[in-house]
N, C-alpha and C positions, 0 to 999 in steps of 0.2 A: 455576222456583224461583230465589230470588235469594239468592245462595250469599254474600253479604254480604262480596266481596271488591272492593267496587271500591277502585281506587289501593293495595291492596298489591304488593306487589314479590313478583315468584317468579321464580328458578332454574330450571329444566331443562336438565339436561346428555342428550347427545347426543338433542339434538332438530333434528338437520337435516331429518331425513325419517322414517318410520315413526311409532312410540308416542309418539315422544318429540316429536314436531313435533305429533302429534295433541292431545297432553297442554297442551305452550304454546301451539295455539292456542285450545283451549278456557278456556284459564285468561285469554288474554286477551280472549276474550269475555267472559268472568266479570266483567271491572272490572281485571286485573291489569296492571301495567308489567311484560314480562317481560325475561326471558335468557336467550339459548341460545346453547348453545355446539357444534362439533363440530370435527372434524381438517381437515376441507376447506374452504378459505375462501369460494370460489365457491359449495359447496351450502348452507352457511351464512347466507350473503348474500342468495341466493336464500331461502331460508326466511324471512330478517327483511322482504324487502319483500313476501312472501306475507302474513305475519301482518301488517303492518302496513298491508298495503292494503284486509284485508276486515276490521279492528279499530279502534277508538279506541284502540289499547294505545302507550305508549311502547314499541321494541324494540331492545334492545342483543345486538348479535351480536358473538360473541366464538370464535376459533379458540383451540382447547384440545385438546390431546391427552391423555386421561384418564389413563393411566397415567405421567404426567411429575407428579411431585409440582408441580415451579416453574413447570408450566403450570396447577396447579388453584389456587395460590397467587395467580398474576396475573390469575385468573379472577375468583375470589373478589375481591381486590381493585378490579378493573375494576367490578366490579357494587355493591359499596360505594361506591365513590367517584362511581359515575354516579347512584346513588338513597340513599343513607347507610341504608340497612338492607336486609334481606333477610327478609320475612316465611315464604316458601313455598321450599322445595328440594324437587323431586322429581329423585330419584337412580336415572338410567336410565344403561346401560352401554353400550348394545347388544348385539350377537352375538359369538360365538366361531365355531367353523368346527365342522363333525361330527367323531366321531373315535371309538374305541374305547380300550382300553389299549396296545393293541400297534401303531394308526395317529396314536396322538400321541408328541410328544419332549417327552422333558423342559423345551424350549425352551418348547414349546406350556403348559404346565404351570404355569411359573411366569408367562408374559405371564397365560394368564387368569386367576389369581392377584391380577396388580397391575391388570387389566380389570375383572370380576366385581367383586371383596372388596376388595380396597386402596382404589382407587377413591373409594369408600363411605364407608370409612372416613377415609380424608385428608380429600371432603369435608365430613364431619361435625366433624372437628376445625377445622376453619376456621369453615363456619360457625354452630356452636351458640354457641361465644363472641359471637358477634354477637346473636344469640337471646338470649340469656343480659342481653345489655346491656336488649334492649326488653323483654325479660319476657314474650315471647310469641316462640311460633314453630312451623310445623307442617312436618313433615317426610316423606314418602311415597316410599318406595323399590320400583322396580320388580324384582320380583324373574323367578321363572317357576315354572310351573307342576309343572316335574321337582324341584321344591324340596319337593313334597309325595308327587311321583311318577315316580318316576326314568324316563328313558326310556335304551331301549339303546343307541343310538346321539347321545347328546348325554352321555358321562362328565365333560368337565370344566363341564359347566353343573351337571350333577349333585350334583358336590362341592362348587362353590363357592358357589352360588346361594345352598343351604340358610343357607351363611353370610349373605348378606345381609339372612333371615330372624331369626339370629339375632341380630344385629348390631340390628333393628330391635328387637328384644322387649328386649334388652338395653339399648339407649339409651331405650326409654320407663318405663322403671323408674328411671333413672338417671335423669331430666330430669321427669318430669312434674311434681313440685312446683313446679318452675320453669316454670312452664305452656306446657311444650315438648312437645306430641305426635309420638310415631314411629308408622310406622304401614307396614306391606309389603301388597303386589298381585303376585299370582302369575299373571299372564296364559297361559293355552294360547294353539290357532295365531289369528292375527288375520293379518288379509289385510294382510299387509307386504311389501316386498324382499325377505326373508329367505324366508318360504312361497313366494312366487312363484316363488324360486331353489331348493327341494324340489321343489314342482309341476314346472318345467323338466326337473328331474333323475331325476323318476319318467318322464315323459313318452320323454325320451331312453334311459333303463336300460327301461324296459316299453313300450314302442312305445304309450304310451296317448295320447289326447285329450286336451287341456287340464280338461274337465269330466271325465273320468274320472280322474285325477288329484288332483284338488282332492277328487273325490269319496272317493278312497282315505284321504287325510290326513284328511275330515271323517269316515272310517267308524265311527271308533267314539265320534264324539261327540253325544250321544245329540241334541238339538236340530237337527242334518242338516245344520251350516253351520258354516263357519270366521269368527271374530268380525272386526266394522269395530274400525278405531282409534278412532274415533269414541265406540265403546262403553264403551272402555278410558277413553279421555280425560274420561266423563261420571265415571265412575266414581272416578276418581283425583283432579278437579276436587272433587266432594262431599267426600272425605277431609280435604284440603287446607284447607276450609272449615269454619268453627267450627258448622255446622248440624251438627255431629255434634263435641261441642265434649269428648264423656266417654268417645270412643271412644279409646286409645292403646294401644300391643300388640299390635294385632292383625294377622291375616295373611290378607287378602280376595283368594279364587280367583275370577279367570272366567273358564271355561274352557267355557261352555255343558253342561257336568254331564260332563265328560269323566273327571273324577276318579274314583275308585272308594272312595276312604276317605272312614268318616264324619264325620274332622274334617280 
């Protein structure tokens, strides 16, 4: 399908590797000039000559530390001043570390605070203004899947996540007249760093095999597999794209039916 995006311009934050790299590179198969940003300049770097070697896509790499307000500011303006708009943000964070109540500090608390939620939020104040100029603009925030269904051992994804659920339901009310769509994706586990770094850690704490392992994390997902990025990244690419131009609000799980609630 042809997602009617060639030559817009799209944002992904922390897309060095995992969702978020999956995410820009399918947006720049799509037709998109993209951006991405992450903490480390090296895995960065690598990322932009990746996508730009298997894409027609312009790519601008940019080192950004997510939770530094003056670095999402020279973000955002790096990526204006290199394409003078910004059609597509997809607002990914990445991970937090596991933890309970009484295995997190208050330290832990507030960084995922200004990781998760703030994040999100500084970038949507930067760039709706810009949206706002062209009169268009779509916006897809990655959220997770504990946002619908808490899990025990992920508390501060738990709490803040749901925020960035709200935060989307709330900016598409606030902007759709202004033909700005918001729109959240709740991902379960997909075969990332992050899973792989579980699987390690069951295999070590359970003397298990790699495939018993993975198999443990996929058990209770009723389709038998942990998702590609790839999957993510079709999914999130369609959003993104006006072939679904009356959807805003909303809040699309894929989780391969791992979920137990009916909404």
């Amino acid at each position: 399908m042809d997602l009617g995006l060639q030559d817009h311009v799209a944002l992904i934050t922390a897309a060095s590797e995992g969702l978020g790299f999956a995410c820009a590179l399918k947006l720049a198969n799509a037709g998109c000039n993209v951006a991405i940003c992450g903490r480390r300049e090296e895995v960065i770097e690598k990322a932009k000559k990746t996508i730009a070697s298997e894409t027609k896509a312009e790519v601008l790499a940019v080192k950004a530390d997510l939770v530094k307000g003056e670095d999402l500011k020279a973000l955002v303006s790096t990526v204006q001043q290199r394409f003078n708009r910004i059609d597509i943000l997809v607002g990914n964070s990445g991970h937090i570390p596991y933890g309970s109540l009484f295995e997190t500090t208050e330290s832990d608390w507030y960084h995922a605070f200004d990781l998760l939620l703030m994040s999100m939020v500084r970038l949507s104040r930067l760039v709706i203004p810009l949206m706002q100029k062209q009169k268009k603009g779509d916006i897809v925030f990655l959220s997770s899947s504990v946002a619908k269904e808490p899990a025990p051992h992920l508390l501060l994804s738990n709490v803040f996540r749901i925020g960035v659920v709200a935060l989307a339901k709330s900016l598409s009310q606030d902007f759709a007249k202004e033909n700005i769509r918001v729109n959240a994706v709740t991902p379960g586990y997909f075969d990332t760093g992050r899973v792989r770094r579980r699987i390690d850690d069951l295999m070590e704490k359970k003397s298990l095999s790699r495939m018993d392992a993975a198999r443990e994390i996929a058990g209770d997902i009723p389709m038998g597999r942990i998702g590609t990025a790839e999957e993510l990244a079709e999914l999130v690419a369609f959003l993104a794209s006006r072939r679904c131009g009356f959807l805003t609000g909303s809040t699309i799980q894929i989780d391969g039916g791992k979920a137990h609630g009916i909404f």
